[in-house]
PDB file as gemmi writes it, atoms N, CA and C in Angstrom:
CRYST1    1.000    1.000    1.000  90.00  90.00  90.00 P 1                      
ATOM      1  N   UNK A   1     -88.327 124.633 -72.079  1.00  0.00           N  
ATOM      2  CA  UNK A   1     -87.369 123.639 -72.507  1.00  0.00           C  
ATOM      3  C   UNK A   1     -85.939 124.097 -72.244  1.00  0.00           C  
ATOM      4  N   UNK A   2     -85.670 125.475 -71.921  1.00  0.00           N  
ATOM      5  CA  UNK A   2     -84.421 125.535 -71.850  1.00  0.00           C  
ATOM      6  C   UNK A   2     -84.069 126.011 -70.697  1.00  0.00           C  
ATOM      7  N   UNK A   3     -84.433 125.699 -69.764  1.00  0.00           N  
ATOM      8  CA  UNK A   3     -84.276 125.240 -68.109  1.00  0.00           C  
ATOM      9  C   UNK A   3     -83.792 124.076 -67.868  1.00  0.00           C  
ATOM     10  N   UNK A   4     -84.785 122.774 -68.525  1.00  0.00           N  
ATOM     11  CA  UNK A   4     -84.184 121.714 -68.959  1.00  0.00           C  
ATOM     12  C   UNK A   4     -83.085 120.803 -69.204  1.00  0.00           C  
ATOM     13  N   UNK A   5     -83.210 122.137 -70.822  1.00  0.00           N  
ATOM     14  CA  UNK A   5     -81.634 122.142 -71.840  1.00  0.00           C  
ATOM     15  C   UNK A   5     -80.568 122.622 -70.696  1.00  0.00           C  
ATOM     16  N   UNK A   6     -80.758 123.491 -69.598  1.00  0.00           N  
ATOM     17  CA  UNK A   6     -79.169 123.597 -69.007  1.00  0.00           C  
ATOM     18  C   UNK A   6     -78.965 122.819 -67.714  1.00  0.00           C  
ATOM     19  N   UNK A   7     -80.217 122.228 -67.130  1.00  0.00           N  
ATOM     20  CA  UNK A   7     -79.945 121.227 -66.300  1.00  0.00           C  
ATOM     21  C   UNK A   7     -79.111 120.485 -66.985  1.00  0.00           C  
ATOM     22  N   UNK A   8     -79.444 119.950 -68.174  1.00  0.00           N  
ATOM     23  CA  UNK A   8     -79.235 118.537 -68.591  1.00  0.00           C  
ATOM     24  C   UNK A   8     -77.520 118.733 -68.973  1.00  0.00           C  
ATOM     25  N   UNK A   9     -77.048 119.703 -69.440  1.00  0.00           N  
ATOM     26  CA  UNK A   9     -76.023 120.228 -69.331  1.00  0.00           C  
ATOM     27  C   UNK A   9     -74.917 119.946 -68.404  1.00  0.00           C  
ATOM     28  N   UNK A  10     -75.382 120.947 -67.475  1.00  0.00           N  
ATOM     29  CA  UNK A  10     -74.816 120.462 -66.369  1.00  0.00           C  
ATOM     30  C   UNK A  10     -74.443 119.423 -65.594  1.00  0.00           C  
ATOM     31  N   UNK A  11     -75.577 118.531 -66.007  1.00  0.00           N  
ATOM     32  CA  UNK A  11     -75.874 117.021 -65.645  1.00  0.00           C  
ATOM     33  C   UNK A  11     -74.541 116.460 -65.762  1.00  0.00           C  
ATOM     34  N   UNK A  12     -74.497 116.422 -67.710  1.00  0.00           N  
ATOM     35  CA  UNK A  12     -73.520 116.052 -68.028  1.00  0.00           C  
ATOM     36  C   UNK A  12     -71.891 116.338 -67.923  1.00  0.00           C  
ATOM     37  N   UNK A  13     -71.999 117.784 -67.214  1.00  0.00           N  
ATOM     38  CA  UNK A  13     -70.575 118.291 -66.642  1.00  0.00           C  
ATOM     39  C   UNK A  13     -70.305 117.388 -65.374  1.00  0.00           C  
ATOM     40  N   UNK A  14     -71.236 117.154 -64.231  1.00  0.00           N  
ATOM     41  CA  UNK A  14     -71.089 116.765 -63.333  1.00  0.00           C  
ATOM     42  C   UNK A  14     -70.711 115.246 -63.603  1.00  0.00           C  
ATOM     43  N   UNK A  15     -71.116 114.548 -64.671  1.00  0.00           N  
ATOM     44  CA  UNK A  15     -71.036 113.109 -64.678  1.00  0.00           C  
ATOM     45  C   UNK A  15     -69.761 113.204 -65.164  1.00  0.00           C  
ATOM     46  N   UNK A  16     -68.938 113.812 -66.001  1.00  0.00           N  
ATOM     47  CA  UNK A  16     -68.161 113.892 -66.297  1.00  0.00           C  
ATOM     48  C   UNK A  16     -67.414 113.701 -65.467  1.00  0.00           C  
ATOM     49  N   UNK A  17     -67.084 114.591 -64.529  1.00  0.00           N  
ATOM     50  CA  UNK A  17     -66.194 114.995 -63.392  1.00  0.00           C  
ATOM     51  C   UNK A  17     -66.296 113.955 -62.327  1.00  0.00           C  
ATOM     52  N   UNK A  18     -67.556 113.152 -62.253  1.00  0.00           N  
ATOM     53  CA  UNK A  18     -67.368 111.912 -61.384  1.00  0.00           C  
ATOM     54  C   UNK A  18     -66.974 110.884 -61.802  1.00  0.00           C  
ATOM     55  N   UNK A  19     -66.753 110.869 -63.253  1.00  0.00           N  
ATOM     56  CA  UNK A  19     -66.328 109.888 -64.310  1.00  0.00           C  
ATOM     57  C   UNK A  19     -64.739 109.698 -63.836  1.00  0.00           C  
ATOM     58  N   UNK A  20     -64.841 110.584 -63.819  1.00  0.00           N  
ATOM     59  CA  UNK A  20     -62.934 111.514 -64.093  1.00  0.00           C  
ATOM     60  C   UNK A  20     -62.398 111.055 -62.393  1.00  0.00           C  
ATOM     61  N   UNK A  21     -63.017 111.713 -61.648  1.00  0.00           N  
ATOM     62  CA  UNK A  21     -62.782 111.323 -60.087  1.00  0.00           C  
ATOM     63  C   UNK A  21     -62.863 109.706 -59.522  1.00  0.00           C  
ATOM     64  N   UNK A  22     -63.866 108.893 -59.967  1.00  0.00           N  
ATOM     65  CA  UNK A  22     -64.049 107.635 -59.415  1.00  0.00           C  
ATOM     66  C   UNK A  22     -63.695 106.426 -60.478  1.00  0.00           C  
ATOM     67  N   UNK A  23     -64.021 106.746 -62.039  1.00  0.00           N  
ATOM     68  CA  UNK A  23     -63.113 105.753 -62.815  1.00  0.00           C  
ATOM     69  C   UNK A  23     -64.727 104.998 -63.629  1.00  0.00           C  
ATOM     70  N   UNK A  24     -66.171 105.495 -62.978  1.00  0.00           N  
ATOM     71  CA  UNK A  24     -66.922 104.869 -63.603  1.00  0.00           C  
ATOM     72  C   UNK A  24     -68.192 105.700 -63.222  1.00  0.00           C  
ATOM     73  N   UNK A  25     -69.224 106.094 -64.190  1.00  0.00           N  
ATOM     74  CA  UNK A  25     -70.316 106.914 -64.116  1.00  0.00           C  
ATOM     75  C   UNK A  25     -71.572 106.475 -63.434  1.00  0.00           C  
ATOM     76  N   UNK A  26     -71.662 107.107 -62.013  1.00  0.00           N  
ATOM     77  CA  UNK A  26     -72.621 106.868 -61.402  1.00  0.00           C  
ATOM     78  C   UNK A  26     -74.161 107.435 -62.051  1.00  0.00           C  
ATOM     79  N   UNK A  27     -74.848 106.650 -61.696  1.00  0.00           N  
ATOM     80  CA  UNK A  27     -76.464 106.712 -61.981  1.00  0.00           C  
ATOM     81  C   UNK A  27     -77.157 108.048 -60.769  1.00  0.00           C  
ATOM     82  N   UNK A  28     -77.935 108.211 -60.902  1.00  0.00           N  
ATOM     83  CA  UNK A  28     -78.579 108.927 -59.543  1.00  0.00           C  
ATOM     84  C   UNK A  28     -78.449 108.297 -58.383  1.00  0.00           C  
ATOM     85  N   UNK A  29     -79.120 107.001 -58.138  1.00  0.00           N  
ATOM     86  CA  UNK A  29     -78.742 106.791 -56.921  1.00  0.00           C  
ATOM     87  C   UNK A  29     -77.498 106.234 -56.276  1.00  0.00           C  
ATOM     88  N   UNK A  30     -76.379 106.022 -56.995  1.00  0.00           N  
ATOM     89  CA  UNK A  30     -74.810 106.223 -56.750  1.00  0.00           C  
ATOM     90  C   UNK A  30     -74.581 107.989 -56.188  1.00  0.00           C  
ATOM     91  N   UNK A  31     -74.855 108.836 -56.744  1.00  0.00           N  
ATOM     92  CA  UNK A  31     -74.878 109.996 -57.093  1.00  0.00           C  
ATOM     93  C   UNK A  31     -75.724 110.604 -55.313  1.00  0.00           C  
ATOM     94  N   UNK A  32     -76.075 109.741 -54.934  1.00  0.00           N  
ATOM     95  CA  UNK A  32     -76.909 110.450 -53.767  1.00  0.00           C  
ATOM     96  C   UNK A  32     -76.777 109.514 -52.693  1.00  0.00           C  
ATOM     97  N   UNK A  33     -75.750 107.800 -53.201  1.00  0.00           N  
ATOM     98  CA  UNK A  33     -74.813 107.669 -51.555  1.00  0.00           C  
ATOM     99  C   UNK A  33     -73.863 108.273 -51.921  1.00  0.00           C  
ATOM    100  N   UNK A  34     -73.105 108.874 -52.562  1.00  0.00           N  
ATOM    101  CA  UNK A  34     -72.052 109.476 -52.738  1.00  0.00           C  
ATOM    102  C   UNK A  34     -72.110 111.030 -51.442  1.00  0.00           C  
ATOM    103  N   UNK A  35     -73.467 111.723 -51.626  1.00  0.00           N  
ATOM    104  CA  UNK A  35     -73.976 112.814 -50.788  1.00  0.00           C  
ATOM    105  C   UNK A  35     -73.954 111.842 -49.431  1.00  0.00           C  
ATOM    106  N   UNK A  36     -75.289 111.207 -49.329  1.00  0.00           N  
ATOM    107  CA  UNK A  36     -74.662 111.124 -48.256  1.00  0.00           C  
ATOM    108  C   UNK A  36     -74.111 110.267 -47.385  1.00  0.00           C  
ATOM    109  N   UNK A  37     -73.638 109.709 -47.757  1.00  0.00           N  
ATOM    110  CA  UNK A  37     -71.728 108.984 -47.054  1.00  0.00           C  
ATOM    111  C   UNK A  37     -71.140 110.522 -46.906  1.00  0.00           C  
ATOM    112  N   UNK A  38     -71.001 112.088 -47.669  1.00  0.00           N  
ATOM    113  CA  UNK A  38     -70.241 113.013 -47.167  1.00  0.00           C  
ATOM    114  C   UNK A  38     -71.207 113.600 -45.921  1.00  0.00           C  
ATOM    115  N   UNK A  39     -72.516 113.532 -46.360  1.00  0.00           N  
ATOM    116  CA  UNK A  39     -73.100 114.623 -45.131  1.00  0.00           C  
ATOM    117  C   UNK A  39     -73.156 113.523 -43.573  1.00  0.00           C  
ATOM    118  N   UNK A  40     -72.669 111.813 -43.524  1.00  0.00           N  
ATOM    119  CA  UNK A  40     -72.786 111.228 -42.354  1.00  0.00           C  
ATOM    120  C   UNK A  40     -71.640 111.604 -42.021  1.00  0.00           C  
ATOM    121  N   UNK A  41     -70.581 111.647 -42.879  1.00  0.00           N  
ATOM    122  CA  UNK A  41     -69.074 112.222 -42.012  1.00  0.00           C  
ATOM    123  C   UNK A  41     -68.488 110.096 -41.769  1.00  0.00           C  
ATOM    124  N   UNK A  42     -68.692 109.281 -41.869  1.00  0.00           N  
ATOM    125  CA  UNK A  42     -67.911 108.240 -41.804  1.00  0.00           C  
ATOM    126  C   UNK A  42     -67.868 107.381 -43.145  1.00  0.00           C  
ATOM    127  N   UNK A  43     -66.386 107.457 -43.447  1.00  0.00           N  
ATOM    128  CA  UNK A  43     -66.341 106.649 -44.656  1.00  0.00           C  
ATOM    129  C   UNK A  43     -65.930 105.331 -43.871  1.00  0.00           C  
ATOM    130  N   UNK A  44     -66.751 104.163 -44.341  1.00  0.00           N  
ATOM    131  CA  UNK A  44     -66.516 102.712 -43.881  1.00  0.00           C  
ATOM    132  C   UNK A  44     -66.172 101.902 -45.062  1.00  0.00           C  
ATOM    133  N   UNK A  45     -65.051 100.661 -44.974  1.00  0.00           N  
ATOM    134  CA  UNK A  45     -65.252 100.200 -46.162  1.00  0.00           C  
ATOM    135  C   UNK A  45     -66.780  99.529 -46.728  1.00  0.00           C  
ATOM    136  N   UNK A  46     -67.844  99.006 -45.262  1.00  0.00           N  
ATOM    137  CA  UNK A  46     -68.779  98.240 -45.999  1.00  0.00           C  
ATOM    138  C   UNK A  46     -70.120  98.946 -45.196  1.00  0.00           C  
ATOM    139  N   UNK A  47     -71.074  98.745 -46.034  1.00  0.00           N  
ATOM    140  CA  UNK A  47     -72.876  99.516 -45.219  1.00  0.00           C  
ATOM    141  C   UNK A  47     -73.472  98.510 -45.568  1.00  0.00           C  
ATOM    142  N   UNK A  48     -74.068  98.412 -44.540  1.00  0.00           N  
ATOM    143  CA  UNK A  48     -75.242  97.268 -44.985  1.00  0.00           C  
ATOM    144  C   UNK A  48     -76.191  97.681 -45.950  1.00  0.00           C  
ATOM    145  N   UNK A  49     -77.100  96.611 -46.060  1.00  0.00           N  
ATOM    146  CA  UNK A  49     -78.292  97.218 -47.189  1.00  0.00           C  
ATOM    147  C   UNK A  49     -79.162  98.609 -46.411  1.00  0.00           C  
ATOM    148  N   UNK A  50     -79.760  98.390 -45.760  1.00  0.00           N  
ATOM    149  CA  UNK A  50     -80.494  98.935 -44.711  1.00  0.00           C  
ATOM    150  C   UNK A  50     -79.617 100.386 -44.599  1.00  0.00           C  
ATOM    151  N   UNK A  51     -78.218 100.452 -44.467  1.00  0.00           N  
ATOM    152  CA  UNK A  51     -77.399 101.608 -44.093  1.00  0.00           C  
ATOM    153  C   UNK A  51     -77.706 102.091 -45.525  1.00  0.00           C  
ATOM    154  N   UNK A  52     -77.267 101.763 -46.609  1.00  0.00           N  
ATOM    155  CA  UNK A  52     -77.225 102.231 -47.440  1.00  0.00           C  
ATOM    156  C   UNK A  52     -78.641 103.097 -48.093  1.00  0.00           C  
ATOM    157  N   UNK A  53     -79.785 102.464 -47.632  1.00  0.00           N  
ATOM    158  CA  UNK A  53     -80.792 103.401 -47.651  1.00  0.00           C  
ATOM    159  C   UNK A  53     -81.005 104.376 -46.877  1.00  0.00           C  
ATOM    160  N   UNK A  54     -80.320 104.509 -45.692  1.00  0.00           N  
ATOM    161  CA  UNK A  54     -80.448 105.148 -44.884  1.00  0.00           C  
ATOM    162  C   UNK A  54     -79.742 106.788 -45.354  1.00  0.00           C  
ATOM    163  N   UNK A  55     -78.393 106.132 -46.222  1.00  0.00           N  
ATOM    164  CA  UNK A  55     -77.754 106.945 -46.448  1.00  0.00           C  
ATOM    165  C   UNK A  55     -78.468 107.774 -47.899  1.00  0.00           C  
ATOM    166  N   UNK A  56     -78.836 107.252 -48.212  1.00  0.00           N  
ATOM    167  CA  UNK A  56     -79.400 107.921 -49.641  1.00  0.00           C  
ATOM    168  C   UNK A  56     -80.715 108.771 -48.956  1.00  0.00           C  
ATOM    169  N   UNK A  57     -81.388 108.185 -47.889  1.00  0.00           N  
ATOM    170  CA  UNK A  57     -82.675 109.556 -47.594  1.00  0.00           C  
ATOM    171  C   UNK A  57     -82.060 110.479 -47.026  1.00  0.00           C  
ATOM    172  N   UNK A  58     -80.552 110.369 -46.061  1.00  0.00           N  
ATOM    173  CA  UNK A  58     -79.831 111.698 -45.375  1.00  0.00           C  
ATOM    174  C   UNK A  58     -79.934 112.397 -46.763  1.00  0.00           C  
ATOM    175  N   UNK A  59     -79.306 111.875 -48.287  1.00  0.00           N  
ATOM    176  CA  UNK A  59     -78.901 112.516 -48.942  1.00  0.00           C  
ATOM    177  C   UNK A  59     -80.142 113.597 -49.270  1.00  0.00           C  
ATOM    178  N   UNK A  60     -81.058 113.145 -49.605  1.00  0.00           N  
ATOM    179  CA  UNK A  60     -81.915 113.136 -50.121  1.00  0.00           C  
ATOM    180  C   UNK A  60     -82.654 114.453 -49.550  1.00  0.00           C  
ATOM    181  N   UNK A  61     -82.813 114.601 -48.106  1.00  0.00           N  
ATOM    182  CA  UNK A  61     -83.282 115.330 -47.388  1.00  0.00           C  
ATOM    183  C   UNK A  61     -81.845 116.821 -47.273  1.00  0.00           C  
ATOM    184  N   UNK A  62     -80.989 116.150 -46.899  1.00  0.00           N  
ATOM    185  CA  UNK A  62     -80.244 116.970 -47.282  1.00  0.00           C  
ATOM    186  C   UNK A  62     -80.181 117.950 -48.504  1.00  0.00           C  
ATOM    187  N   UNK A  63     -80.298 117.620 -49.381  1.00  0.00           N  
ATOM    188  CA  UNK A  63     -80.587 118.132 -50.580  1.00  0.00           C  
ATOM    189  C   UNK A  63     -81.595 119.057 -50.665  1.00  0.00           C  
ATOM    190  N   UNK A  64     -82.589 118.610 -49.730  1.00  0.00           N  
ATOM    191  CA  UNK A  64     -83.928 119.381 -50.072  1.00  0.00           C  
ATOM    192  C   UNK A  64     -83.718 120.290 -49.042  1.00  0.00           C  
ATOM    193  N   UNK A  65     -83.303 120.526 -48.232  1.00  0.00           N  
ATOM    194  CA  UNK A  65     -83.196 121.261 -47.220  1.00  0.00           C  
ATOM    195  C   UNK A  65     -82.870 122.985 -47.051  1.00  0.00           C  
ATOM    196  N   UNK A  66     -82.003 123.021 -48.157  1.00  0.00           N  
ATOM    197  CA  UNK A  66     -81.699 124.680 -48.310  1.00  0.00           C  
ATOM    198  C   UNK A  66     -83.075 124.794 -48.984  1.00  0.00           C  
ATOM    199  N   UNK A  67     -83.649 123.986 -49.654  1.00  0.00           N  
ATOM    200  CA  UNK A  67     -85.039 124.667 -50.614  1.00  0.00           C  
ATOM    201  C   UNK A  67     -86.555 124.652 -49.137  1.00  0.00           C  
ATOM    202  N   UNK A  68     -86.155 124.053 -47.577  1.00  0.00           N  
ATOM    203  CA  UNK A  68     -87.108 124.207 -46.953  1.00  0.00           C  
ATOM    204  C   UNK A  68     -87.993 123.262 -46.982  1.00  0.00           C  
ATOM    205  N   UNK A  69     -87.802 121.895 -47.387  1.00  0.00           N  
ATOM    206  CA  UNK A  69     -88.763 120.388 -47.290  1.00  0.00           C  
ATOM    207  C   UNK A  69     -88.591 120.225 -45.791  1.00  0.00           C  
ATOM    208  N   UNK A  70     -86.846 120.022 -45.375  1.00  0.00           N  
ATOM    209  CA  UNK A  70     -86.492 119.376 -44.817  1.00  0.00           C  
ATOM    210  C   UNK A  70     -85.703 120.732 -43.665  1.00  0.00           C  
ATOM    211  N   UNK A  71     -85.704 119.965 -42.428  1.00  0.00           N  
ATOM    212  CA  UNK A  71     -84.352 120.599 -41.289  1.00  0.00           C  
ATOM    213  C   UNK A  71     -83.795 119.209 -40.637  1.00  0.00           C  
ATOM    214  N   UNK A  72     -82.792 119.578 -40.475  1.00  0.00           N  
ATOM    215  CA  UNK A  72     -82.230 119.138 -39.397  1.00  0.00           C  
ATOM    216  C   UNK A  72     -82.601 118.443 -37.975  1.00  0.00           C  
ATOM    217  N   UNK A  73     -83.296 117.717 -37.285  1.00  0.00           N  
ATOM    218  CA  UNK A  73     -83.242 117.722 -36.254  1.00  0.00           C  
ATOM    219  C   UNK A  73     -82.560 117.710 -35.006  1.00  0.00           C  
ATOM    220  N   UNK A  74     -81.390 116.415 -35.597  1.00  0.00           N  
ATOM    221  CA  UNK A  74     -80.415 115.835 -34.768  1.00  0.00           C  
ATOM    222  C   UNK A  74     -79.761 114.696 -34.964  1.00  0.00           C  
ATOM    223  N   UNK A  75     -78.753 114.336 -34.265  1.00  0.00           N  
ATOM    224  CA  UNK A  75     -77.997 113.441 -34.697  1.00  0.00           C  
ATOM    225  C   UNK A  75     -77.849 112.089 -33.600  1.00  0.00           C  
ATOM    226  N   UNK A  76     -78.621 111.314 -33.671  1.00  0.00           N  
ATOM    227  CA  UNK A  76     -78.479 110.168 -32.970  1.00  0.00           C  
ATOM    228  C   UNK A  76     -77.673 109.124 -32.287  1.00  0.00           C  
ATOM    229  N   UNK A  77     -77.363 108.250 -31.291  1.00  0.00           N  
ATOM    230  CA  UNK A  77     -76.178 108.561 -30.706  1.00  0.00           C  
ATOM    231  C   UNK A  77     -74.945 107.405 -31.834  1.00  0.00           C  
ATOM    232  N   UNK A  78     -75.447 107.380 -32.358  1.00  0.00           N  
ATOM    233  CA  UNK A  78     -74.378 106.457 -33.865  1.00  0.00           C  
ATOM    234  C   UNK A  78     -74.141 107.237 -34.499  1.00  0.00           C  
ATOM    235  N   UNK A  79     -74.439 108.588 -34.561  1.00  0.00           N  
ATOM    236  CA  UNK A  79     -74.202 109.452 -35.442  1.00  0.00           C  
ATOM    237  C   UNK A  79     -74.546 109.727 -36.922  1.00  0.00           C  
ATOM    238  N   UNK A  80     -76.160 108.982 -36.731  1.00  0.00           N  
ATOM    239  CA  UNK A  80     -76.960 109.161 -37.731  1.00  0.00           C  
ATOM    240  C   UNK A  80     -78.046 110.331 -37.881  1.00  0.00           C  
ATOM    241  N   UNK A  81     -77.606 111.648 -38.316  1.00  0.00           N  
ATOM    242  CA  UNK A  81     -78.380 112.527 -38.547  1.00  0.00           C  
ATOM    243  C   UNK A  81     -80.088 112.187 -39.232  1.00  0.00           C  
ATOM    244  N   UNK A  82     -80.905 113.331 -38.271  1.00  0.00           N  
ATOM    245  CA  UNK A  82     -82.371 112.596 -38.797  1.00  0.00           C  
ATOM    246  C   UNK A  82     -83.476 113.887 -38.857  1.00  0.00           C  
ATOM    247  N   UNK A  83     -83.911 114.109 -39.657  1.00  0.00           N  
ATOM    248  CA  UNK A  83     -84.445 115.069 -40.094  1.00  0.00           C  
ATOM    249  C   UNK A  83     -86.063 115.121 -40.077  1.00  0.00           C  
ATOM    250  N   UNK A  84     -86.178 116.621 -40.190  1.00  0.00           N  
ATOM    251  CA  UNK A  84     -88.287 116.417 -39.409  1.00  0.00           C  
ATOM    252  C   UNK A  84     -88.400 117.040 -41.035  1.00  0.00           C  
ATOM    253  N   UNK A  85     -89.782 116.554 -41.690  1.00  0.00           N  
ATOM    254  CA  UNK A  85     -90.149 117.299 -42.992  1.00  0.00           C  
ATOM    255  C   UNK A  85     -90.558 118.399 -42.537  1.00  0.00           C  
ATOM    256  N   UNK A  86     -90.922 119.733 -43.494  1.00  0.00           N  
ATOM    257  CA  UNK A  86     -91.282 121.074 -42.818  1.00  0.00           C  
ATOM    258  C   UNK A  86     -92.515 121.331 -43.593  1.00  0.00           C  
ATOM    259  N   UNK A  87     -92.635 120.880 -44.892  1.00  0.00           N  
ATOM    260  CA  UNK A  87     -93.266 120.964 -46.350  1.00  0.00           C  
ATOM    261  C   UNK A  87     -93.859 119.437 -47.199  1.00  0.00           C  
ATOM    262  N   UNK A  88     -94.851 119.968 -48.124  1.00  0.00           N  
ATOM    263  CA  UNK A  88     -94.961 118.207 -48.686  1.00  0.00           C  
ATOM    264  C   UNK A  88     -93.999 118.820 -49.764  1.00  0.00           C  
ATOM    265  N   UNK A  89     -93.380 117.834 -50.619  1.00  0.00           N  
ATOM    266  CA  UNK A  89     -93.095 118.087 -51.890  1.00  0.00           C  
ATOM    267  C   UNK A  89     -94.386 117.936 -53.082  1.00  0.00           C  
ATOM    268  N   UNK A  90     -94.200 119.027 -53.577  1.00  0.00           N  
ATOM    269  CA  UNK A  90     -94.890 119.353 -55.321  1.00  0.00           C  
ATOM    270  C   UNK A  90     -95.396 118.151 -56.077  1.00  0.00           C  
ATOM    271  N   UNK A  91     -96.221 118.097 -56.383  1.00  0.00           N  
ATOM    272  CA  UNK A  91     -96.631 116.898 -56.664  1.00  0.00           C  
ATOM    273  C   UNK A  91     -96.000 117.161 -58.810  1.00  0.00           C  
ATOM    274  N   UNK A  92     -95.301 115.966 -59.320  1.00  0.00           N  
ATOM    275  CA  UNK A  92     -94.821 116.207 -60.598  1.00  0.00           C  
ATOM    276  C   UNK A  92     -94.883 114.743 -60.756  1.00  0.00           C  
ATOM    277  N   UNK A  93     -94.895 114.754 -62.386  1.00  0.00           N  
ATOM    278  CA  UNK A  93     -94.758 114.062 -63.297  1.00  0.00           C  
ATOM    279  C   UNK A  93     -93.099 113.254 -63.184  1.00  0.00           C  
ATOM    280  N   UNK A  94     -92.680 112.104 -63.240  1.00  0.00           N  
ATOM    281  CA  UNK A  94     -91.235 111.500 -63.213  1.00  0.00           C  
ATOM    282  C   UNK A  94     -90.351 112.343 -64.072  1.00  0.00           C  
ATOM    283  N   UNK A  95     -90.209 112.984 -65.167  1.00  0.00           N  
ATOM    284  CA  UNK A  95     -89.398 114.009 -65.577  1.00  0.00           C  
ATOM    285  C   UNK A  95     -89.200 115.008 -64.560  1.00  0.00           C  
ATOM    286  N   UNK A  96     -90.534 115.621 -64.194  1.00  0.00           N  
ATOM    287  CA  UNK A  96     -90.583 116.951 -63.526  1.00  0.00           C  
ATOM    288  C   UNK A  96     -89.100 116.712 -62.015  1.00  0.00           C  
ATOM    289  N   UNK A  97     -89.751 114.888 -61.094  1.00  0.00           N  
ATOM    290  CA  UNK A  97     -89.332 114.846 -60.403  1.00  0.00           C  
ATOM    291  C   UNK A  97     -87.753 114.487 -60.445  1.00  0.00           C  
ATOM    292  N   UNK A  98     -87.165 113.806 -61.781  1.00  0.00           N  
ATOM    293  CA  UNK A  98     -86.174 113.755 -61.835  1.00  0.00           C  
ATOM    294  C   UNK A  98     -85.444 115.172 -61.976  1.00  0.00           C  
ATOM    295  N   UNK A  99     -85.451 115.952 -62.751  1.00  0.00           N  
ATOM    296  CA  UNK A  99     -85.331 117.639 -63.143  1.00  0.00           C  
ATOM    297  C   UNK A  99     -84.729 118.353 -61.704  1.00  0.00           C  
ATOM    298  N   UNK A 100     -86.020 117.997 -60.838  1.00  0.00           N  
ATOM    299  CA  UNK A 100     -85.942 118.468 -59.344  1.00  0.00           C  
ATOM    300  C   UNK A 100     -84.943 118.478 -58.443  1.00  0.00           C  
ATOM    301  N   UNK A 101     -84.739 116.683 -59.054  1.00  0.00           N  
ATOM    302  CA  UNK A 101     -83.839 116.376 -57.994  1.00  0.00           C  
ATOM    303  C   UNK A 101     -82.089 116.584 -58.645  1.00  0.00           C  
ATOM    304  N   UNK A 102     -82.119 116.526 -59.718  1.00  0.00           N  
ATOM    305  CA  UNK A 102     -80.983 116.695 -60.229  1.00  0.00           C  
ATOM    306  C   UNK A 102     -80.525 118.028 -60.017  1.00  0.00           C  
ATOM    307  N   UNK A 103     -81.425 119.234 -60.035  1.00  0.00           N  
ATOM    308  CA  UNK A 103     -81.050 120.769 -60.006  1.00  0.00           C  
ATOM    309  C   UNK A 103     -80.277 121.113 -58.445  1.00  0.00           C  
ATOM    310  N   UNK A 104     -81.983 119.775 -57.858  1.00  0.00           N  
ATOM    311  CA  UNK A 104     -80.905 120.285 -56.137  1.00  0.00           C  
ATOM    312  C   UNK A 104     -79.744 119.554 -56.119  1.00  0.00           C  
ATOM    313  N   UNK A 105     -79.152 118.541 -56.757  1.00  0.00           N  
ATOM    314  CA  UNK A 105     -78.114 117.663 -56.689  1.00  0.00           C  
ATOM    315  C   UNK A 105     -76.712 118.344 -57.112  1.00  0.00           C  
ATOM    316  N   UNK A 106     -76.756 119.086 -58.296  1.00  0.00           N  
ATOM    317  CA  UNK A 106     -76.393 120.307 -59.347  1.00  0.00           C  
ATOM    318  C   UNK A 106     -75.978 120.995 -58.016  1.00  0.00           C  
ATOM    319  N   UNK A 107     -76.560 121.953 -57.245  1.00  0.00           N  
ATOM    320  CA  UNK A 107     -76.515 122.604 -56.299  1.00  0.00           C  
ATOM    321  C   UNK A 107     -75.827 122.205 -55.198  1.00  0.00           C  
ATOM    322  N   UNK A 108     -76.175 121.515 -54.640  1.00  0.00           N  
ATOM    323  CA  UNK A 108     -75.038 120.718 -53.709  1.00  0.00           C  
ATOM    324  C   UNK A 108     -73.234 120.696 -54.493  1.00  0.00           C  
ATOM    325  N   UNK A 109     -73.631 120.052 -55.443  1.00  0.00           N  
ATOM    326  CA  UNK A 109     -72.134 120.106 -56.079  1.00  0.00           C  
ATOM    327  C   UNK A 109     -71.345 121.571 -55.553  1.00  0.00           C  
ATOM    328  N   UNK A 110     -72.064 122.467 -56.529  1.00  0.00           N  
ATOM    329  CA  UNK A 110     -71.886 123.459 -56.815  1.00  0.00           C  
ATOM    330  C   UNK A 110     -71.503 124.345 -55.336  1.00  0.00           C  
ATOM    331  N   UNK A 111     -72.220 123.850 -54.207  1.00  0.00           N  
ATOM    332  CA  UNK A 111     -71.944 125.037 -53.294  1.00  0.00           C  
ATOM    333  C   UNK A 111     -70.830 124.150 -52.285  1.00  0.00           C  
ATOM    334  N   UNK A 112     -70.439 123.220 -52.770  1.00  0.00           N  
ATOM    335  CA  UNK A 112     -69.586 122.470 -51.777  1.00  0.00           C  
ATOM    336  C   UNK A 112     -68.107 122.237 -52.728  1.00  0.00           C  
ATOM    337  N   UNK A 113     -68.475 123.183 -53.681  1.00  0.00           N  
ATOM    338  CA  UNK A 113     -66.516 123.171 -54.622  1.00  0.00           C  
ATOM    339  C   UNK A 113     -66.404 121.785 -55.213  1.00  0.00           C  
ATOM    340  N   UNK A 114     -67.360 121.461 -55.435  1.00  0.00           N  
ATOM    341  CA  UNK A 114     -66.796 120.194 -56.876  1.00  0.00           C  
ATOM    342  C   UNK A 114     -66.354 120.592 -57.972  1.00  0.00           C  
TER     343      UNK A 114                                                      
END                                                                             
């Protein structure tokens, strides 16, 4: 429980600070186009629906990637990065998988100076 207890922590530092930065508290998946709209490198004012999912699995994979799910492959000629899986992911319970994803999310923050 107290792995948890300092995710959840943290959680709440980070929401804070996006509170503070954007003016209104993103959910997770705000929280992961936010990733990646940074890891495509183009801020546009508008994404389609379709883009916008697109942008949340860069995130997504991105994320998982220092932990070894995911690499890199390449970047397509729009400049949509696209990634090969390497690993399955862990099979968990919706806590477990939220936990997961928040720690690698946590992490990203953390190694990119938020």
């Amino acid at each position: 429980m107290q792995v948890q207890d300092d995710i959840q922590s943290r959680w709440w530092r980070l929401e804070a600070k996006l509170l503070e930065r954007f003016g209104k508290k993103p959910d997770m998946e705000g929280i992961l186009f936010l990733i990646g709209v940074q890891e495509f490198g183009d801020i546009r004012a508008k994404f389609t629906k379709e883009q916008k999912q697109d942008l949340i699995h860069i995130a997504v994979c991105s994320l998982l990637s220092p932990s070894g799910y995911y690499e890199m492959e390449g970047v397509d000629s729009e400049g949509w990065p696209h990634f090969k899986q390497l690993k399955e992911l862990p099979v968990m319970h919706l806590m477990e998988q939220e936990n997961f994803l928040k720690d690698h999310v946590l992490l990203y923050f953390e190694t990119h100076d938020f």
